[in-house]
C-alpha positions as CSV (number, residue, x, y, z in Angstrom):
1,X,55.3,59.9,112.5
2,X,57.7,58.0,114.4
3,X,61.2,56.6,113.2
4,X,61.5,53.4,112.6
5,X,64.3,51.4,115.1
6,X,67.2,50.8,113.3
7,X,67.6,46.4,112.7
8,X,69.7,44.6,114.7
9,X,72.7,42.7,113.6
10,X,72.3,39.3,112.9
11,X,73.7,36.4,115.2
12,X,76.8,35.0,114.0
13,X,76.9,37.5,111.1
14,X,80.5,38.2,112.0
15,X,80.0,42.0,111.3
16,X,80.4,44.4,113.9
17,X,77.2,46.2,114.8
18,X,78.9,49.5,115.0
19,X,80.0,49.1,111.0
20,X,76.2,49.3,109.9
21,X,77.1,52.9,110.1
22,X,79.1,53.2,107.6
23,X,76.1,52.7,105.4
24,X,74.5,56.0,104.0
25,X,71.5,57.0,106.7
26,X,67.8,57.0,104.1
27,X,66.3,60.5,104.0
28,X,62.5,60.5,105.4
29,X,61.4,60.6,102.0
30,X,62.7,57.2,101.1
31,X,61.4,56.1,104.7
32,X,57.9,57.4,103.4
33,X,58.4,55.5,100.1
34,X,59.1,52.7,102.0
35,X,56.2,52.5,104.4
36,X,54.0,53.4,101.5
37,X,54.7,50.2,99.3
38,X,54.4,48.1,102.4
39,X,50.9,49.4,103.1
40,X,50.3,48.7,99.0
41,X,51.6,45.3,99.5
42,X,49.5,44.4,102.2
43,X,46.1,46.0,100.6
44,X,47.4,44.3,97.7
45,X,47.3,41.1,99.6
46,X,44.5,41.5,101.6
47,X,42.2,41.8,97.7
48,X,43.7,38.5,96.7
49,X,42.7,36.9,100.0
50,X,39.2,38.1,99.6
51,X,38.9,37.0,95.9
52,X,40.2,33.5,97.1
53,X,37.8,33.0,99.4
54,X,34.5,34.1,97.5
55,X,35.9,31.4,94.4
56,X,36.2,28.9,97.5
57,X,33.2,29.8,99.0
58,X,30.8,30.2,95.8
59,X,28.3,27.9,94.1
60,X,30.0,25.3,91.6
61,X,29.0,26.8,87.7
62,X,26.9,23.6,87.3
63,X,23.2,24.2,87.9
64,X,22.0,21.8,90.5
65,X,18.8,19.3,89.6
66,X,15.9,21.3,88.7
67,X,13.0,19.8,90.6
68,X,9.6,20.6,89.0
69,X,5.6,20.1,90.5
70,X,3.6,19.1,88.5
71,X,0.1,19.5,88.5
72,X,-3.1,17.1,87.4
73,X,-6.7,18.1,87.5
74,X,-8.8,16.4,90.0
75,X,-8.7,15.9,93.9
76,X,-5.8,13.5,93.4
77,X,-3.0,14.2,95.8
78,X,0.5,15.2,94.9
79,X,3.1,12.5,95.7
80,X,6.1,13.5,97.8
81,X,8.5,15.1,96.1
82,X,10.9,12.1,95.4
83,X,15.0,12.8,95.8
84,X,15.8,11.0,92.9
85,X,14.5,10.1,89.9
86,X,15.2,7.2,88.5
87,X,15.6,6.7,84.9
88,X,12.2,5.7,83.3
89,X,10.9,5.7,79.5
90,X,8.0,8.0,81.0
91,X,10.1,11.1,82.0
92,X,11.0,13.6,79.3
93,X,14.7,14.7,81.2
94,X,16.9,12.5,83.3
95,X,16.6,13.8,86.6
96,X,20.1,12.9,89.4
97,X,19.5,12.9,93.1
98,X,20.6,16.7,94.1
99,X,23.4,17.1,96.7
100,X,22.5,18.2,99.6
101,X,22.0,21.7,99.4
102,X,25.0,24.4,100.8
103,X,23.9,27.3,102.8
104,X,24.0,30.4,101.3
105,X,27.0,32.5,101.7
106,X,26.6,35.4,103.8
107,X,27.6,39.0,102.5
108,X,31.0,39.6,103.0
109,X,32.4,42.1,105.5
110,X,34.9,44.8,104.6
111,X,38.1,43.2,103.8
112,X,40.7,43.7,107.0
113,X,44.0,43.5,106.8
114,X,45.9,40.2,105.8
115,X,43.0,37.9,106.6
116,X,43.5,34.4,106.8
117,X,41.3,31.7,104.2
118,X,39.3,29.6,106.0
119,X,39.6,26.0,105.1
120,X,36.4,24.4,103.2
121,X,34.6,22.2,105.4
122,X,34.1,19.2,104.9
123,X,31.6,17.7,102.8
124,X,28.8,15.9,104.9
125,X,27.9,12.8,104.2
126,X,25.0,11.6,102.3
127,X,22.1,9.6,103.8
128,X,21.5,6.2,102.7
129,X,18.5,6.4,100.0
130,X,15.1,4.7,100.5
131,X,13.6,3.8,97.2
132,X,11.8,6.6,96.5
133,X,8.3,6.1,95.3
134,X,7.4,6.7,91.7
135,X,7.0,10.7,90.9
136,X,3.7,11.8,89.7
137,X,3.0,13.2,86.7
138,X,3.7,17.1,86.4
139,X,3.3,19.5,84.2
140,X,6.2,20.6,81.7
141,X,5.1,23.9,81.4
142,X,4.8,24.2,85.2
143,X,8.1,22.2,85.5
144,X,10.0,24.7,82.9
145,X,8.7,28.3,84.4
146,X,9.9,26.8,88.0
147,X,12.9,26.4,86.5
148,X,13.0,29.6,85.0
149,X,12.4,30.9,88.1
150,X,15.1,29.4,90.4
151,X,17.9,29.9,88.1
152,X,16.1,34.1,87.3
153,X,16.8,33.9,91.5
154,X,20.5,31.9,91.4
155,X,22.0,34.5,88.7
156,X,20.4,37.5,91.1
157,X,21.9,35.9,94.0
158,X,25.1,35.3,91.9
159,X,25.0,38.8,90.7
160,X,24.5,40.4,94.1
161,X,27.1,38.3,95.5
162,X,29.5,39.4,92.6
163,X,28.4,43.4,93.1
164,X,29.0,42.9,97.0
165,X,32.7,41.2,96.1
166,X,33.5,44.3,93.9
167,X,32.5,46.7,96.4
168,X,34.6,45.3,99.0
169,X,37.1,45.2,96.7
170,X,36.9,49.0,95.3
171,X,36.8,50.1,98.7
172,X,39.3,48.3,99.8
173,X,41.4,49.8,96.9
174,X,40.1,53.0,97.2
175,X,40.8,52.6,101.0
176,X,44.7,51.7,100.4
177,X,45.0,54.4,97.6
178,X,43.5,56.9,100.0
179,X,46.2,55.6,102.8
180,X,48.8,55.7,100.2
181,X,47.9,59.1,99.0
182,X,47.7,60.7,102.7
183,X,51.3,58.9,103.5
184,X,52.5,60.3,99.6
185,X,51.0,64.0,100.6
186,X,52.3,63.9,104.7
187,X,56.4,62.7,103.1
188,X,56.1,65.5,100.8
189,X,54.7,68.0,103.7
190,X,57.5,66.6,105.4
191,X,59.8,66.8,102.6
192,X,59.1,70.4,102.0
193,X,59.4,71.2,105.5
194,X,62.5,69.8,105.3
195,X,64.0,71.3,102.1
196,X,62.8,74.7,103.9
197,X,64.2,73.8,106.6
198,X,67.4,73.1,105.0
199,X,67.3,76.1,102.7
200,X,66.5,78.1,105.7
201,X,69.7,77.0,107.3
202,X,71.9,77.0,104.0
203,X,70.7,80.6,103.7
204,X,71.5,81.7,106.8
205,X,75.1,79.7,107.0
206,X,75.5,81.5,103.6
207,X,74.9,85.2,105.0
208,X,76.9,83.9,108.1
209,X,79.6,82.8,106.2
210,X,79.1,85.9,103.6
211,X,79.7,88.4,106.8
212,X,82.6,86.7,107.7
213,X,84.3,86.7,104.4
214,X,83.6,90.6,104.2
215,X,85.4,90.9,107.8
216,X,87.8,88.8,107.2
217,X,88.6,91.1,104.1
218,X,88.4,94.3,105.5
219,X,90.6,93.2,108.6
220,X,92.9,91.6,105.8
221,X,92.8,95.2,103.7
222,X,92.9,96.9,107.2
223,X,96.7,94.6,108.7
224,X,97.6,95.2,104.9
225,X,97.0,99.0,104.9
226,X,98.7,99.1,108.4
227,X,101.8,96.8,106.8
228,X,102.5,99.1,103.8
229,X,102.2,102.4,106.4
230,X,104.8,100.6,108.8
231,X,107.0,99.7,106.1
232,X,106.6,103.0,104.4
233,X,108.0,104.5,107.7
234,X,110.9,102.0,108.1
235,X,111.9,102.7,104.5
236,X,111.7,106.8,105.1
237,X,114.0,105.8,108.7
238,X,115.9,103.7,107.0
239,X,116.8,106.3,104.5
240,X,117.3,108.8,106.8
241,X,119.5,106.4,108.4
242,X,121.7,105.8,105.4
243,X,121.6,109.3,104.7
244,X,123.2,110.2,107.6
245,X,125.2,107.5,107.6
246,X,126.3,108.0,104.5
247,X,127.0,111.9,105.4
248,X,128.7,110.8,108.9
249,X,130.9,108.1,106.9
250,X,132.1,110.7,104.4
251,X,132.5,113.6,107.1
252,X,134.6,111.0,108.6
253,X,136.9,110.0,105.5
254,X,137.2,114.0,104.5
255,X,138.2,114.0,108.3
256,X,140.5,110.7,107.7
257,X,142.1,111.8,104.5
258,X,142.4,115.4,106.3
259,X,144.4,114.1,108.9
260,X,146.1,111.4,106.7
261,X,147.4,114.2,105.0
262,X,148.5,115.7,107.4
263,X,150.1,112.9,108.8
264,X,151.9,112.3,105.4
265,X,153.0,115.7,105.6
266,X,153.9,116.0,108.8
267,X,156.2,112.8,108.3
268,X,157.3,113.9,104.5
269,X,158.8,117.1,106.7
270,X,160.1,114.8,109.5
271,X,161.9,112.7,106.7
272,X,163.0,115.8,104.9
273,X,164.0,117.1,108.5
274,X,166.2,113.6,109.0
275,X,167.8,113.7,105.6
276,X,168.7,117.3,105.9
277,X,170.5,116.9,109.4
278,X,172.0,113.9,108.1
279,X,172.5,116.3,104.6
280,X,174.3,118.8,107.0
281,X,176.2,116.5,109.3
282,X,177.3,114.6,106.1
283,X,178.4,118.2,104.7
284,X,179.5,119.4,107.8
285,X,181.9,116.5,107.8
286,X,183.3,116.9,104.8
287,X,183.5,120.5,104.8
288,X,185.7,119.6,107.8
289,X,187.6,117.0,106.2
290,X,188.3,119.6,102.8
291,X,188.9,122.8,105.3
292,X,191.3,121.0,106.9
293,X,192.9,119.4,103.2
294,X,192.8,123.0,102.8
295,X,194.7,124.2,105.5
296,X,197.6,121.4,104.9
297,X,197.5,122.6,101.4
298,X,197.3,126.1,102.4
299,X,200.3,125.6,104.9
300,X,202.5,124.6,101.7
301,X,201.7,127.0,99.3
302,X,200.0,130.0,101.0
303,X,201.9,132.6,99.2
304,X,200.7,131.7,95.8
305,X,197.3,130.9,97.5
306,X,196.9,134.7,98.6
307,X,197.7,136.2,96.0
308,X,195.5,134.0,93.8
309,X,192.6,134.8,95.8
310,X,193.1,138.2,96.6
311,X,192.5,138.8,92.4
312,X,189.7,136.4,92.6
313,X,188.0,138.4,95.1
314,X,188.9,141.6,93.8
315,X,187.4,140.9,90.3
316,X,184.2,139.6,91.7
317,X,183.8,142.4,94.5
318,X,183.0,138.9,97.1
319,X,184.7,140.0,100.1
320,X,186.0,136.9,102.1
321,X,185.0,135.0,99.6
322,X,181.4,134.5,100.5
323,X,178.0,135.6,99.2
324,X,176.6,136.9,102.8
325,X,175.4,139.6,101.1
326,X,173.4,138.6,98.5
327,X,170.1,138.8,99.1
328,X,167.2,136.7,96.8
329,X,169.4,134.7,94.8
330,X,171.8,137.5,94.1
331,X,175.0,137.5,93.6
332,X,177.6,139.9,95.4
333,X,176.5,143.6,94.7
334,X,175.2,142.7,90.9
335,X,171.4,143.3,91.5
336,X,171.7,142.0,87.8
337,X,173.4,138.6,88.2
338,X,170.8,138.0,91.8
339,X,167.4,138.3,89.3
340,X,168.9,135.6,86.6
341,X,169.2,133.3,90.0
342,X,166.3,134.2,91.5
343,X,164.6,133.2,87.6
344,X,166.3,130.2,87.0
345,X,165.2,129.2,90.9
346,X,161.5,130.2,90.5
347,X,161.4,128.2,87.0
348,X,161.8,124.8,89.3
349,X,159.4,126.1,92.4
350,X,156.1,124.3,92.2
351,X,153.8,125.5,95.1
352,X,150.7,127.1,95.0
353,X,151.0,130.6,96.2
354,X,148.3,131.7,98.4
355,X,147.0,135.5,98.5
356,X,149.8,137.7,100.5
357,X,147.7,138.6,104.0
358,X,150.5,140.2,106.1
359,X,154.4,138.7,106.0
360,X,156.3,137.6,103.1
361,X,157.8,134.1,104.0
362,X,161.2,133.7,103.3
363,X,163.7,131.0,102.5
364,X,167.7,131.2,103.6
365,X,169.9,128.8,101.8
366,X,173.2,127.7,100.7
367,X,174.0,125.7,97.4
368,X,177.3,124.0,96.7
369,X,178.8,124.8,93.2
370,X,181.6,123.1,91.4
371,X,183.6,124.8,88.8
372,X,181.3,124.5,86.1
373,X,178.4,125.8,88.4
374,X,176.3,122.5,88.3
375,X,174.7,122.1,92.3
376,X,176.7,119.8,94.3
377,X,174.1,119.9,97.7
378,X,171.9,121.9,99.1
379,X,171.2,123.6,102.6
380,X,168.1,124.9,104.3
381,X,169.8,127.9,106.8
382,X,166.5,128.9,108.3
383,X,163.3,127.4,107.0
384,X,160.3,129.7,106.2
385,X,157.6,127.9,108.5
386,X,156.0,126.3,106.3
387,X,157.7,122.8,105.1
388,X,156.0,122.6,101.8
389,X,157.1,125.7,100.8
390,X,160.9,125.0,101.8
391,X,160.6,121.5,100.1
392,X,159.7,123.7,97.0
393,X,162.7,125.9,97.4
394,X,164.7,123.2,97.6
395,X,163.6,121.6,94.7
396,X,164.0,124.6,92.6
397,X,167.3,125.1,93.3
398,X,168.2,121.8,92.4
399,X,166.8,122.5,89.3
400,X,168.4,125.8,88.6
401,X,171.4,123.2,87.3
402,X,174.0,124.7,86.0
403,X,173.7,128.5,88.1
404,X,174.0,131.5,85.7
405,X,177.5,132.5,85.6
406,X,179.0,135.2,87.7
407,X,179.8,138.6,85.3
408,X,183.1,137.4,86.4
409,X,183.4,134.3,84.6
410,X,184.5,131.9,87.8
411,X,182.0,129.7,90.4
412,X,182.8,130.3,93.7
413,X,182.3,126.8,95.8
414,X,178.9,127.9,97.6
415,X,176.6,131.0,97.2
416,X,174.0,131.6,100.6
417,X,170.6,134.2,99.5
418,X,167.4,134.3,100.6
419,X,164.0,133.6,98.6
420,X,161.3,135.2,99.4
421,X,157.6,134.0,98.7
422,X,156.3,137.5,97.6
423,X,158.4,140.2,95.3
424,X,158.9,143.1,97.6
């Protein structure tokens, strides 16, 4: 079945023709529906044209004029049969002149579509009337079953007419219901062709779209699987990386504080090397400075000076008045008098002694005394190698503060002796 063309816009309807688009397209099933009522319409119409023109073409419902023979005994004969009766004592019914009689309608055709009424002719026009002659006498029982007769035939005719009218018209309504029910089955053939059509293709768009769903999922789940093993890695690298940054960083501050250390030592010896030279020259200067007070003195009263310190060294068996001979803190030949210095030293030495592995590191000094034996400066005569370990020394001889007292009972003004790391 072909598609209808789409209607054309109206002239001067000010809309553009391009906007009737906009409107919702009509399935084919409402075109069916559509072509379907008009072919009911026009049956429709084409049933009420019929019935129009069978009231316009039938038979008024009054009778016409029965005429009647009548018939007399003898050899008399029958007068015409007059066209009109005229009103008379004599007659038992009135009798009117009869129209002029209609043709019989023919049998209708089928009913076509839409036909078009044709207009009632014209009555003709009646005759101008002789006077008719006098009717003869007839017979009323003659008269009656004539009339019987006629109208017996005029209500068959009328009836066959009638049967013929609602023949045409049943199968003119069984014609349009057949039509209509063929156009009803072929939209809903075409309808169901349709819906499988369309089920067909939502089906298959479904699957479609089902199958790519399920790849885009497992390439999803696949780039997922692959993310979590690539960041897994770059975590374990970047681990490692910290790791061994993080051992590289703290090699390097062991490394840094190592040589920080030694740094600090190595500038803790330079300052103690400074301060001593400037300890010594300092000393040095006013050792010169009193040596030569000394000798002025000496110059004056160097008598009484000799013999004064000939006793002093003679009571504490010092020869010239030094200590060169003591040895570890000693003093003079009393091996007694050197281990009380050499304890009160070690008391003030704080230095972590390592396991003896071959020499025994040793210490020469000198330590200033006044007269009550408190430590007036001391001197580092030949270091021991190892700075930290002199610094030590030092430090407890400073705090050896005041010195034991000589078995003699007098401080001499310096004592020199040697400490050793180890005990011999």
């Amino acid at each position: 079945m072909t598609q209808p063309f789409p209607p054309k816009p109206r002239a001067g309807s000010g809309k553009h023709p391009h906007r009737s688009a906009q409107r919702p397209a009509r399935t084919p099933e409402q075109e069916d529906e559509r072509r379907g009522l008009a072919y009911a319409l026009v049956a429709h119409a084409a049933i009420a044209a019929v019935m129009l023109v069978g009231f316009l073409t039938t038979s008024p419902s009054n009778p016409n004029p029965v005429q009647i023979e009548l018939w007399a005994e003898g050899d008399t004969l029958a007068a015409a049969e007059p066209e009109d009766q005229p009103d008379t004592p004599e007659q038992s019914q009135p009798q009117e002149q009869p129209p002029e009689p209609r043709p019989e309608p023919e049998p209708q055709p089928a009913p076509q579509p839409e036909p078009q009424p044709q207009p009632e002719p014209p009555p003709a026009p009646k005759p101008p009337q002789a006077e008719p002659p006098p009717p003869p006498e007839v017979d009323p029982d003659i008269a009656l079953e004539k009339a019987r007769e006629e109208k017996r035939k005029r209500e068959e005719e009328e009836r066959r007419i009638a049967e013929q009218k609602a023949a045409a018209e049943k199968a003119a309504a069984e014609k349009a219901a057949a039509e209509k029910a063929a156009a009803e089955k072929a939209a809903a053939e075409k309808a169901a062709a349709q819906k499988a059509a369309a089920e067909k293709a939502a089906a298959e768009k479904a699957a479609a779209e089902k199958a790519a769903a399920e790849k885009a999922a497992a390439e999803k789940a696949a780039a997922e699987k692959k993310a979590a093993e690539k960041a897994a890695a770059e975590k374990a690298a970047a681990e490692k990386a910290a790791a061994e940054k993080a051992a590289a960083e703290k090699a390097a501050a062991a490394k840094a504080a190592a040589e920080k250390k030694a740094a600090a030592e190595k500038a803790a010896a330079e300052k103690a090397a400074a301060e001593k030279a400037a300890a010594e020259k300092a000393a040095a200067a006013k050792k010169a400075a009193a040596e030569k007070k000394a000798k002025e003195e000496q110059a004056k009263r160097d008598a009484i000076r000799a013999a004064m310190r000939g006793d002093a060294l003679g009571a504490a068996g010092i020869s010239g008045g030094t200590a060169d001979r003591n040895q570890s803190g000693g003093g003079g030949t009393d091996s007694g008098y050197a281990a009380l210095v050499r304890k009160c030293i070690r008391d003030g030495v704080v230095y972590p002694t390592p396991p003896r592995s071959g020499g025994n590191p040793t210490v020469q000094y000198r330590a200033n005394l006044d007269s009550s034996g408190h430590v007036t400066g001391v001197r580092i005569l030949r270091s021991s190698g190892i700075p930290a370990f002199d610094r030590a020394v030092e430090s407890g001889i400073r705090g050896c503060n005041p010195f034991p007292k000589p078995p003699t009972g007098k401080y001499p003004s310096y004592v020199d002796g040697n400490y050793l790391m180890y005990d011999q």
